[in-house]
N, C-alpha and C positions, 0 to 999 in steps of 0.2 A: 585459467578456469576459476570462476569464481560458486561457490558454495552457496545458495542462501537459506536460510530458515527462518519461517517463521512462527508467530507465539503471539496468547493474550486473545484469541479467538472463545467464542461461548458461547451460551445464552443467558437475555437482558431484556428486560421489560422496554416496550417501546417508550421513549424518551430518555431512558437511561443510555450510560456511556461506557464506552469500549477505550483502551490502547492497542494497538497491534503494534510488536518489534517487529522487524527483518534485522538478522546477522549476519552478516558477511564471511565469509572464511578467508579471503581476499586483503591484507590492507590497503594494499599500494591499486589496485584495482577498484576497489571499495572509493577508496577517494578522489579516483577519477573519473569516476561514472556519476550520469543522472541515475535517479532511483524513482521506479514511479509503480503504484499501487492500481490494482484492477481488483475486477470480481467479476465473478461468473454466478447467477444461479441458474436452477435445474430448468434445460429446454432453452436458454438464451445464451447469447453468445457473450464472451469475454469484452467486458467494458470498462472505460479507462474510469479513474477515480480522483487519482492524483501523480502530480509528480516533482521532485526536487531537483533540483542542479548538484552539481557536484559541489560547489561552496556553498549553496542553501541561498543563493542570491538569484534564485526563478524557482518561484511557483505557481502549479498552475490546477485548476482543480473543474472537474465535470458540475455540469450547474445543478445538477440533484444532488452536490453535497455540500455548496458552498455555504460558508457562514455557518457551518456543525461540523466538518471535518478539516484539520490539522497536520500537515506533512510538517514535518522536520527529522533532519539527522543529528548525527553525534561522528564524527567521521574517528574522534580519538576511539572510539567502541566499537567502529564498525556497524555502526546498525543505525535503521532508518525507521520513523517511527509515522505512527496513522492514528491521531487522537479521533473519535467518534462521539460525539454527545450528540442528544437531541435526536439516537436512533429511533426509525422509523421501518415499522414490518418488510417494505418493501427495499431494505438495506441487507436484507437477511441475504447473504449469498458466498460462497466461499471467495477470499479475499488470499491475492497471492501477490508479491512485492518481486518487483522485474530491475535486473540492470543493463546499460545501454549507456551507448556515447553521448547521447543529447537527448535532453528531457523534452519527448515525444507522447504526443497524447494517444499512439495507435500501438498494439501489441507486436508491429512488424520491426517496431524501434528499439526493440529489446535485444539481447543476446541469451541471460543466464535467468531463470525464471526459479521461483521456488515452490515447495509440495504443494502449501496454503493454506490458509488455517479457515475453519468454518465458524462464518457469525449468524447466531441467531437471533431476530427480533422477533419476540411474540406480543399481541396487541394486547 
């Protein structure tokens, strides 16, 4: 069973920039899973965003965020990180970090999901 939480969600002027954590409760599980980031906003379905390998050697990212969003981990911390600059209003959606065997761009490749933190972009 792995634990996750996440943190560093808010509101930010469009173009400004966000981190979001994911923690793991997990280590030995933490370090051997992909980790991959989605979001959901209100009336749409859960869409991928990013995702990491478990040694941080594949990444892979949805083209409405590439070149402004930043996956990496820290596997000594347990935690998987989602850098955001260059937010944009329609990034506004709650954002929730998934773990799974293989970094998978579909929510069906997950196992352990967490609450999610809510980001706001206003224009």
């Amino acid at each position: 069973q792995v634990h996750l939480v996440e943190s560093g969600g808010g509101l930010v002027q469009a173009g400004g920039s966000l981190r979001l954590s994911c923690a793991a409760s997990a280590g030995r599980t933490f370090g051997n899973s992909a980790m991959g980031w989605f979001r959901q906003a209100p009336g749409k379905e859960r869409e991928f965003v990013a995702v990491i390998s478990w040694n941080g050697g594949i990444t892979r990212y949805a083209d409405s965020v590439k070149g402004r969003f930043t996956i990496s981990r820290d596997n000594a911390k347990n935690t998987v990180y989602l850098q955001m600059n260059s937010l944009k209003p329609e990034d506004t959606a709650v954002y929730y970090c998934a773990a799974g065997a293989a970094p998978s761009t579909t929510p069906a490749g997950y196992t352990y999901w967490g609450q999610g933190t809510q980001v706001t972009v206003s224009s």
